[in-house]
mmJSON file of the N, C-alpha and C atoms, coordinates in Angstrom:
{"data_MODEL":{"atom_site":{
"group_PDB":["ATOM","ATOM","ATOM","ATOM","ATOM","ATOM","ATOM","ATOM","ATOM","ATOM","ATOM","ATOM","ATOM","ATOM","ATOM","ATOM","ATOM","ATOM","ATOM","ATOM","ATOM","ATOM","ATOM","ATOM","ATOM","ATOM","ATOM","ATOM","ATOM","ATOM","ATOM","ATOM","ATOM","ATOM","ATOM","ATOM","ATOM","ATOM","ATOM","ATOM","ATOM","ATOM","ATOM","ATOM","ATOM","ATOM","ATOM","ATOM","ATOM","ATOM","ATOM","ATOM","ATOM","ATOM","ATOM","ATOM","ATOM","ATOM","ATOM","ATOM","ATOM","ATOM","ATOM","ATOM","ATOM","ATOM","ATOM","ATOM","ATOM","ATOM","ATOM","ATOM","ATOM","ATOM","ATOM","ATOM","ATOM","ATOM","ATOM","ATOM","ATOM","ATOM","ATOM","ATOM","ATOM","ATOM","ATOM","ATOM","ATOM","ATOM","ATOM","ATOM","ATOM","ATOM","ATOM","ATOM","ATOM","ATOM","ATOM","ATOM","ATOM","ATOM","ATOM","ATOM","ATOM","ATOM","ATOM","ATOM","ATOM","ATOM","ATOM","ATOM","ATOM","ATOM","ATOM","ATOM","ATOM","ATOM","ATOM","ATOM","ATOM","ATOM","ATOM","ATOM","ATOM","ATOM","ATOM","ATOM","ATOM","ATOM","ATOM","ATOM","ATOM","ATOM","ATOM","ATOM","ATOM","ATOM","ATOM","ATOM","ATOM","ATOM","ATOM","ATOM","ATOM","ATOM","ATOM","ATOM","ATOM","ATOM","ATOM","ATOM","ATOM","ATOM","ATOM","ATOM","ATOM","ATOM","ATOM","ATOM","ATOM","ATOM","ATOM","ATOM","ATOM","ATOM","ATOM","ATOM"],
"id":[1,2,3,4,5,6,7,8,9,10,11,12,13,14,15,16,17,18,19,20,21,22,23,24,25,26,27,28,29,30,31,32,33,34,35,36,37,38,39,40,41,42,43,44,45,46,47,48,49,50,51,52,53,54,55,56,57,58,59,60,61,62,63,64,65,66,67,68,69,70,71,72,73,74,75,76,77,78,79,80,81,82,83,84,85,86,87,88,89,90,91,92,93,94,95,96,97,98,99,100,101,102,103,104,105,106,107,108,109,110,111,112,113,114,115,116,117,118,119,120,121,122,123,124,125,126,127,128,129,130,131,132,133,134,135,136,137,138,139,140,141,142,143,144,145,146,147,148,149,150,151,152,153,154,155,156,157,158,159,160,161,162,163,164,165,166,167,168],
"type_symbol":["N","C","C","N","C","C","N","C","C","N","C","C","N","C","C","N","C","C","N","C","C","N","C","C","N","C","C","N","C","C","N","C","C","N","C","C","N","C","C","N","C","C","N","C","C","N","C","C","N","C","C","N","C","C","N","C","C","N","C","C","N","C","C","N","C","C","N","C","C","N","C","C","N","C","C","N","C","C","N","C","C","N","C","C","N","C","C","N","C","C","N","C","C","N","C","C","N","C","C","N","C","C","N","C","C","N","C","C","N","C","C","N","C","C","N","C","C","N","C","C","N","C","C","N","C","C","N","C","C","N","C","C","N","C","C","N","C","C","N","C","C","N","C","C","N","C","C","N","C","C","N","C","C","N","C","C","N","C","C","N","C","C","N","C","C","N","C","C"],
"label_atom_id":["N","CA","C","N","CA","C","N","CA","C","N","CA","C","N","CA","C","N","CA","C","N","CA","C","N","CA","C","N","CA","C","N","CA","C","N","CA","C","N","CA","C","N","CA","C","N","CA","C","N","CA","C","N","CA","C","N","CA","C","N","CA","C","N","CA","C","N","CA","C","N","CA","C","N","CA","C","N","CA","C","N","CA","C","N","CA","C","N","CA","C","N","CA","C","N","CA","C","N","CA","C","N","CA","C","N","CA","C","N","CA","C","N","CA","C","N","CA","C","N","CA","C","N","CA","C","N","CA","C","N","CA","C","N","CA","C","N","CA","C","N","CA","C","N","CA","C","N","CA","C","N","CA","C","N","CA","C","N","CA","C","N","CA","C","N","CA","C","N","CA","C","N","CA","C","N","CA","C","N","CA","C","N","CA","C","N","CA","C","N","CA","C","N","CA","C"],
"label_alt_id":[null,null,null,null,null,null,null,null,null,null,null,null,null,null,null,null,null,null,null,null,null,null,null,null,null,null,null,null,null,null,null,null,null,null,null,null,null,null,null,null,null,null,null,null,null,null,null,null,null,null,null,null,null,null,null,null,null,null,null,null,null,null,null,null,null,null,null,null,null,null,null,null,null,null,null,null,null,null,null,null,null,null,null,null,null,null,null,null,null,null,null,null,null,null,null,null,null,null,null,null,null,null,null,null,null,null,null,null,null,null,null,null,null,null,null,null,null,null,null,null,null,null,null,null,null,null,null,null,null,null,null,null,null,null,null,null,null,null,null,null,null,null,null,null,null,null,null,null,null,null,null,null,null,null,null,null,null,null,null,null,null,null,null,null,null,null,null,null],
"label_comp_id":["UNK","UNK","UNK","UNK","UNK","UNK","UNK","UNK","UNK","UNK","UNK","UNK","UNK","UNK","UNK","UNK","UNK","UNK","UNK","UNK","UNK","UNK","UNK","UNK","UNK","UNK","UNK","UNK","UNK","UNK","UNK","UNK","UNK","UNK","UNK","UNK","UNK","UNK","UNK","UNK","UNK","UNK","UNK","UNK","UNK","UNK","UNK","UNK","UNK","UNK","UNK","UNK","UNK","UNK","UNK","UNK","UNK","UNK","UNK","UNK","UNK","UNK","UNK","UNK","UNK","UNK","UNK","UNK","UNK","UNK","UNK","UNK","UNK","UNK","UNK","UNK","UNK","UNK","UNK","UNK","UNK","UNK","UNK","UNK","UNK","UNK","UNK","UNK","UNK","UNK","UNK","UNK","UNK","UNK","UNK","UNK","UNK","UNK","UNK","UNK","UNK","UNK","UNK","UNK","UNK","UNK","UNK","UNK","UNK","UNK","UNK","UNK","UNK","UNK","UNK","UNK","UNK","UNK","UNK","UNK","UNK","UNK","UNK","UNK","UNK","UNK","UNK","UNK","UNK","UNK","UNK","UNK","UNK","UNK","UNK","UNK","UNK","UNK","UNK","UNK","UNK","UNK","UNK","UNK","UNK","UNK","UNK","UNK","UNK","UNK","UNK","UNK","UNK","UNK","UNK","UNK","UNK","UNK","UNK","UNK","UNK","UNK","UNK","UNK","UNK","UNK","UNK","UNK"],
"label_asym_id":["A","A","A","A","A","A","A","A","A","A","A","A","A","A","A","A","A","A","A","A","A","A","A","A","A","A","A","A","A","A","A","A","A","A","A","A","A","A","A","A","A","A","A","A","A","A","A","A","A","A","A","A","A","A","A","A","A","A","A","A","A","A","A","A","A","A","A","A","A","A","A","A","A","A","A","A","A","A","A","A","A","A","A","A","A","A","A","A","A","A","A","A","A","A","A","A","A","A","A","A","A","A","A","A","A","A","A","A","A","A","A","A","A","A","A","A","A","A","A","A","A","A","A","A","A","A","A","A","A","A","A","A","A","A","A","A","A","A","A","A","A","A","A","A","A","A","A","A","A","A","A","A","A","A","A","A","A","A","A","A","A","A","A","A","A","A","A","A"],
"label_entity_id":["1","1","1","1","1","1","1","1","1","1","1","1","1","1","1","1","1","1","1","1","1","1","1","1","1","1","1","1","1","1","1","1","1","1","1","1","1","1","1","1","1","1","1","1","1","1","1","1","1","1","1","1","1","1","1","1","1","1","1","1","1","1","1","1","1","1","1","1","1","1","1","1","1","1","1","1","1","1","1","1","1","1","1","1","1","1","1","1","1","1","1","1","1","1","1","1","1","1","1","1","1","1","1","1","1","1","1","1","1","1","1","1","1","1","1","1","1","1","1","1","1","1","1","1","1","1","1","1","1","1","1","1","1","1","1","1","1","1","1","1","1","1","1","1","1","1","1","1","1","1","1","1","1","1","1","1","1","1","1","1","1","1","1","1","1","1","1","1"],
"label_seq_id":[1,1,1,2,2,2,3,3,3,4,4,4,5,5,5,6,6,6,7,7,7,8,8,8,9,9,9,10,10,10,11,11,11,12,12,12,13,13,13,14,14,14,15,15,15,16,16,16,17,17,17,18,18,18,19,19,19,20,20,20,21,21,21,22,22,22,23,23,23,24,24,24,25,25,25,26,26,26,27,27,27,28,28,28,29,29,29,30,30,30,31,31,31,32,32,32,33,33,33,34,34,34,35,35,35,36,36,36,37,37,37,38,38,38,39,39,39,40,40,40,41,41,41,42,42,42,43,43,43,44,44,44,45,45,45,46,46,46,47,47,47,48,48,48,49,49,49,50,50,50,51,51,51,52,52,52,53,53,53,54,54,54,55,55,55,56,56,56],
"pdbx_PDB_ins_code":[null,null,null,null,null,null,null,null,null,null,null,null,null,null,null,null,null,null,null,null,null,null,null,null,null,null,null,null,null,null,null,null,null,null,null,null,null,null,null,null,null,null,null,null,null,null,null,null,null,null,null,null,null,null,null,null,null,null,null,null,null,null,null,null,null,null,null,null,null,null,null,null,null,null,null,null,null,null,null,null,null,null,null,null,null,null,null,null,null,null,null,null,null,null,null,null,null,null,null,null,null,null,null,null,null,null,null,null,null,null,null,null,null,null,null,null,null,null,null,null,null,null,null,null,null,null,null,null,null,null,null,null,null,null,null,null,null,null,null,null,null,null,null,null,null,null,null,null,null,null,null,null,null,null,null,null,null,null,null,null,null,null,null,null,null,null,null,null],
"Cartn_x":[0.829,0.0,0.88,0.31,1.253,0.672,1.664,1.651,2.993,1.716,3.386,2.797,4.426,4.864,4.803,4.393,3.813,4.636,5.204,6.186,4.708,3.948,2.839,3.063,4.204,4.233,4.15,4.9,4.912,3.938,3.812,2.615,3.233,4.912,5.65,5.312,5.539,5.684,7.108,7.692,8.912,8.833,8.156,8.059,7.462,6.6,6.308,6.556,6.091,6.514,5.726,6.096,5.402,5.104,4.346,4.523,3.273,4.31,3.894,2.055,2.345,1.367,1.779,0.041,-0.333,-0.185,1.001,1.84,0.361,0.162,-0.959,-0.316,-1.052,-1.159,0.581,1.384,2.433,3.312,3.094,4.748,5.234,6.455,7.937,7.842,8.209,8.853,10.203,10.8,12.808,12.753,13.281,13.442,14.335,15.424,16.901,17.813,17.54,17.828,17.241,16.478,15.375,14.571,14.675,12.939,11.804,10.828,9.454,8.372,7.64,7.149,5.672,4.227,3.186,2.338,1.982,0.864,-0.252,-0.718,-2.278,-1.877,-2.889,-3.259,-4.365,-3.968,-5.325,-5.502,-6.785,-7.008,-7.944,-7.387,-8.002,-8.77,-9.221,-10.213,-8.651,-7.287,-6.249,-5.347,-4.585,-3.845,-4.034,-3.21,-2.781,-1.641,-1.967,-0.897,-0.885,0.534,1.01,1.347,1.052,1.564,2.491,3.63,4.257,5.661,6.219,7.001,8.53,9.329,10.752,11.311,11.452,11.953,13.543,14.613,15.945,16.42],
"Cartn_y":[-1.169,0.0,1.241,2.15,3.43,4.124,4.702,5.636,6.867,8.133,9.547,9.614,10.018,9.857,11.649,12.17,13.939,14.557,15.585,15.825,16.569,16.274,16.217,17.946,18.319,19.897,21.155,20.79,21.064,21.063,20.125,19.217,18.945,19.094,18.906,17.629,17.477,16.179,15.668,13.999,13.817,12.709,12.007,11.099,10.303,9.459,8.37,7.004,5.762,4.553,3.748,2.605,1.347,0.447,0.138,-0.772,-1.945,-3.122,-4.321,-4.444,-3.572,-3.904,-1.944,-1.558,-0.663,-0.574,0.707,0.489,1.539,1.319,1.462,3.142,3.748,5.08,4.688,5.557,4.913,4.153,3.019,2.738,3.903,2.66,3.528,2.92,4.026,3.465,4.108,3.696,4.325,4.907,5.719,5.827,6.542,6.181,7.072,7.198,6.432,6.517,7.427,8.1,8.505,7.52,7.814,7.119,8.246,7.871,8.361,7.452,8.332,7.344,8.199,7.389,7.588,7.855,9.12,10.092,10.305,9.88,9.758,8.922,8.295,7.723,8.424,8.773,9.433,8.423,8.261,7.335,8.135,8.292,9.541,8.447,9.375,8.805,8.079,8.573,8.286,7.859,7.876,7.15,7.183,7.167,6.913,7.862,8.76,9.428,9.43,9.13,8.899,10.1,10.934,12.188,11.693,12.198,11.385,12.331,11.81,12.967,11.764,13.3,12.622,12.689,11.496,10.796,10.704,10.559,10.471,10.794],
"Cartn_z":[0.0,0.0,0.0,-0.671,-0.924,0.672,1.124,2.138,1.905,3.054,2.309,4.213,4.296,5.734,5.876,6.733,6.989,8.607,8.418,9.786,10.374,11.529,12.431,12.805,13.296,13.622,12.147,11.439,10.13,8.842,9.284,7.723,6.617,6.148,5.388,5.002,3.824,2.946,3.232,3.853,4.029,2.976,2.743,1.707,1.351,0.192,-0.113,-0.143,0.391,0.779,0.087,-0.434,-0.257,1.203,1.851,2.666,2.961,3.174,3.176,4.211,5.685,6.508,6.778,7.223,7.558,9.09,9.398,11.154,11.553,12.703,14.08,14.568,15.48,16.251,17.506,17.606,18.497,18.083,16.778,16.438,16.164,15.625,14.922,13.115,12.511,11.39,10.574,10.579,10.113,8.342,8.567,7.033,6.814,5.982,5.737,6.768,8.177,9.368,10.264,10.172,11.311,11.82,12.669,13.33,13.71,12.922,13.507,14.715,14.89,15.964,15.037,14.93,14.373,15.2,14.984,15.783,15.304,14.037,13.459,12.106,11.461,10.754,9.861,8.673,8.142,6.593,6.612,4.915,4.092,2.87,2.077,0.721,0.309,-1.278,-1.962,-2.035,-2.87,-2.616,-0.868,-0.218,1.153,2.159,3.881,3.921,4.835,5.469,6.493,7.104,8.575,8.959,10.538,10.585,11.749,11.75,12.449,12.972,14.186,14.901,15.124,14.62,14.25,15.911,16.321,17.365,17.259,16.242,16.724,14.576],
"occupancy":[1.0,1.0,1.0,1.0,1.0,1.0,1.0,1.0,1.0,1.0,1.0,1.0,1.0,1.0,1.0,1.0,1.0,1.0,1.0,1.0,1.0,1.0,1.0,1.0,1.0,1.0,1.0,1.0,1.0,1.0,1.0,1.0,1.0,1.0,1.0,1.0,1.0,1.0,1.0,1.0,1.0,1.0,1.0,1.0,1.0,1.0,1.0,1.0,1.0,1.0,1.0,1.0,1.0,1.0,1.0,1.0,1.0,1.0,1.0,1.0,1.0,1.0,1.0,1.0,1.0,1.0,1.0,1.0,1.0,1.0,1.0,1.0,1.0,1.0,1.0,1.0,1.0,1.0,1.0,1.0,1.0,1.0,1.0,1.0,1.0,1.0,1.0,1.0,1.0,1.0,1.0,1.0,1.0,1.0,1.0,1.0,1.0,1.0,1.0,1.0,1.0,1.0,1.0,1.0,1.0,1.0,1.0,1.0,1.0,1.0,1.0,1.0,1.0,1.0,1.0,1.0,1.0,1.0,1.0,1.0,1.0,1.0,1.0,1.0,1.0,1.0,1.0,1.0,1.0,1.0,1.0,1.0,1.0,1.0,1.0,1.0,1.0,1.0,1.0,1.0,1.0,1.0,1.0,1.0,1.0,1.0,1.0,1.0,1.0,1.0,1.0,1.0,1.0,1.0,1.0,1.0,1.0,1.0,1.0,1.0,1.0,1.0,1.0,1.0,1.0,1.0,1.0,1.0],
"B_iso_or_equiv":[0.0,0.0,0.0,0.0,0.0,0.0,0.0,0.0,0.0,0.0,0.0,0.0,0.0,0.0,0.0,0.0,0.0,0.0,0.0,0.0,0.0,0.0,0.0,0.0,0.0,0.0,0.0,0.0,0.0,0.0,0.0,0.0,0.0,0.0,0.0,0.0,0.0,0.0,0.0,0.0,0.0,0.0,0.0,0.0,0.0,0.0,0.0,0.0,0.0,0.0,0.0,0.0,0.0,0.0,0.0,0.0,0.0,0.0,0.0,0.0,0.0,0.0,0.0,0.0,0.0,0.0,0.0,0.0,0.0,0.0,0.0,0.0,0.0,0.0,0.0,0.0,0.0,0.0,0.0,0.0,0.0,0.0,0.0,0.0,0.0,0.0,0.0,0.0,0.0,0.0,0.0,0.0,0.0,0.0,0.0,0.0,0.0,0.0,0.0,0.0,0.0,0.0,0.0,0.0,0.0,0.0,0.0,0.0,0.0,0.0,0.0,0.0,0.0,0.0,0.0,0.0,0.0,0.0,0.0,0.0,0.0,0.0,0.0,0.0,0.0,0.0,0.0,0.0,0.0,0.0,0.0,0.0,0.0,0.0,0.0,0.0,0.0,0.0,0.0,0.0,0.0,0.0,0.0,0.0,0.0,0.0,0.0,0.0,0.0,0.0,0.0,0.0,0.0,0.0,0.0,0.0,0.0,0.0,0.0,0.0,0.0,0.0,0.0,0.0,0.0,0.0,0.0,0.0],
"pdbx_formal_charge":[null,null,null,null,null,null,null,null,null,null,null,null,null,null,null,null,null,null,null,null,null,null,null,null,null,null,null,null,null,null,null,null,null,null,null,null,null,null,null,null,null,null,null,null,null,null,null,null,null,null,null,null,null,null,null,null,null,null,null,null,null,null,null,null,null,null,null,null,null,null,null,null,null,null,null,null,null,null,null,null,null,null,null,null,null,null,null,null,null,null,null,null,null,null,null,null,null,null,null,null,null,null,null,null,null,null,null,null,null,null,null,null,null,null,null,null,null,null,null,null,null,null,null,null,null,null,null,null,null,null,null,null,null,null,null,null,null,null,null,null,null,null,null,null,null,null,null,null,null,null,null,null,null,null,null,null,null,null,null,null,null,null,null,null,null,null,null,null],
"auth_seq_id":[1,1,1,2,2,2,3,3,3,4,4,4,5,5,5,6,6,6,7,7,7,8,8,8,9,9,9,10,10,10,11,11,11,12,12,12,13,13,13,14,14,14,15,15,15,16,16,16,17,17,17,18,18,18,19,19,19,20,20,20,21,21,21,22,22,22,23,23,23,24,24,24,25,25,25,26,26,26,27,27,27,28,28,28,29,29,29,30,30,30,31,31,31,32,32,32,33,33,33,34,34,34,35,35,35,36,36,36,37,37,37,38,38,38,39,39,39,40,40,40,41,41,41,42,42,42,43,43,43,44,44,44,45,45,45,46,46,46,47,47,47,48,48,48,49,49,49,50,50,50,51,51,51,52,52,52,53,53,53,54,54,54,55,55,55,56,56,56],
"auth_comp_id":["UNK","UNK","UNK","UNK","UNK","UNK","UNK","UNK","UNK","UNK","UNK","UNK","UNK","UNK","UNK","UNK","UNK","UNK","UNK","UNK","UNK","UNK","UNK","UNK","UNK","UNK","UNK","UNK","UNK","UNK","UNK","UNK","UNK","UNK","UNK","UNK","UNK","UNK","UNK","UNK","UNK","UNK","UNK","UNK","UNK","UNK","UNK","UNK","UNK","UNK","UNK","UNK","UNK","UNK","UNK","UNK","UNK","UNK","UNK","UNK","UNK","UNK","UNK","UNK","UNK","UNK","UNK","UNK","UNK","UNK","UNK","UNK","UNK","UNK","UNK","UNK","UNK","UNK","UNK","UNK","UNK","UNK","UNK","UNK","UNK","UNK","UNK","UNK","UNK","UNK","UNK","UNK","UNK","UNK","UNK","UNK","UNK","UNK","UNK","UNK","UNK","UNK","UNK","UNK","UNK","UNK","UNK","UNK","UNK","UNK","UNK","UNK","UNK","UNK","UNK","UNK","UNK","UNK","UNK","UNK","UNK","UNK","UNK","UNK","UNK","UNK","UNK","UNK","UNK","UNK","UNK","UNK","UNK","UNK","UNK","UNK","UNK","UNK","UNK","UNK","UNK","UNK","UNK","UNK","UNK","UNK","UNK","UNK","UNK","UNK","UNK","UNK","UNK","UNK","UNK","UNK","UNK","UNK","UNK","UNK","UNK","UNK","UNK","UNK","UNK","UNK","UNK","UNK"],
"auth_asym_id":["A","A","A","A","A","A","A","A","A","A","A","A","A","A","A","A","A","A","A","A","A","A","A","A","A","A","A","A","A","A","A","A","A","A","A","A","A","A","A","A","A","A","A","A","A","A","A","A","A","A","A","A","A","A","A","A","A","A","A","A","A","A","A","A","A","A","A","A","A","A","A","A","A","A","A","A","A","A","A","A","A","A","A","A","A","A","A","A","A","A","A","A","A","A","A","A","A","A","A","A","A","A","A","A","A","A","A","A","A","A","A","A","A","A","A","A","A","A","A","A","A","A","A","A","A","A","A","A","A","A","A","A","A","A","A","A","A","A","A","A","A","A","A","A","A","A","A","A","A","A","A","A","A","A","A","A","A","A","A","A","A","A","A","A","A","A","A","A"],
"auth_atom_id":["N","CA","C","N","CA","C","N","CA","C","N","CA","C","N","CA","C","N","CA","C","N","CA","C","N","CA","C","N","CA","C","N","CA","C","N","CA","C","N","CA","C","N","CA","C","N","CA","C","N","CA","C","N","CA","C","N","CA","C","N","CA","C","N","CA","C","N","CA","C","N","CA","C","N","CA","C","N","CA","C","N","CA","C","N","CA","C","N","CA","C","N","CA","C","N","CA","C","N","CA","C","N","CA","C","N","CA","C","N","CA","C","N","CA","C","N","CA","C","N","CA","C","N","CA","C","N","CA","C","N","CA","C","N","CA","C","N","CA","C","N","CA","C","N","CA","C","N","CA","C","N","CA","C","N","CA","C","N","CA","C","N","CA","C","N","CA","C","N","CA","C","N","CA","C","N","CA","C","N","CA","C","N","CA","C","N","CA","C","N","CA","C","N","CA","C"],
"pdbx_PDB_model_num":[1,1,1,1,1,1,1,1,1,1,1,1,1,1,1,1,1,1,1,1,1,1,1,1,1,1,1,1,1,1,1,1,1,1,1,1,1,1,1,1,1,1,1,1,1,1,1,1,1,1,1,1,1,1,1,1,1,1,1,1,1,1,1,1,1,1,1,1,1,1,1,1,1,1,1,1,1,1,1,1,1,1,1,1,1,1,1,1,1,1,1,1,1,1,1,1,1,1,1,1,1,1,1,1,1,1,1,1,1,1,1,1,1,1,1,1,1,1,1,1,1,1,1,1,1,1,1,1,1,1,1,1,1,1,1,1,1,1,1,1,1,1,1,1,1,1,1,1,1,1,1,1,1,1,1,1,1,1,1,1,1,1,1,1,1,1,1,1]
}}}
């Protein structure tokens, strides 16, 4: 499933993903070596965006 990963304070676009399973409110997911941790879940008419707060 396509998902675009959203910086939660910002609303910036950080990027587009493929992923296998749709991550829950409170994980983590890494990308480029960040970790985010997922603070909402939103599902639109066209994709899923994670809003999500850069943790390290």
């Amino acid at each position: 499933m396509r998902v675009i990963i959203i910086e939660n304070g910002s609303k910036e676009q950080i990027e587009e993903l493929k992923l296998k399973t749709l991550p829950r409110n409170g994980e983590y997911v890494e990308f480029k070596q960040t970790l985010y941790s997922i603070h909402k879940v939103i599902h639109t008419e066209n994709d899923i965006k994670l809003l999500v707060i850069r943790v390290r």
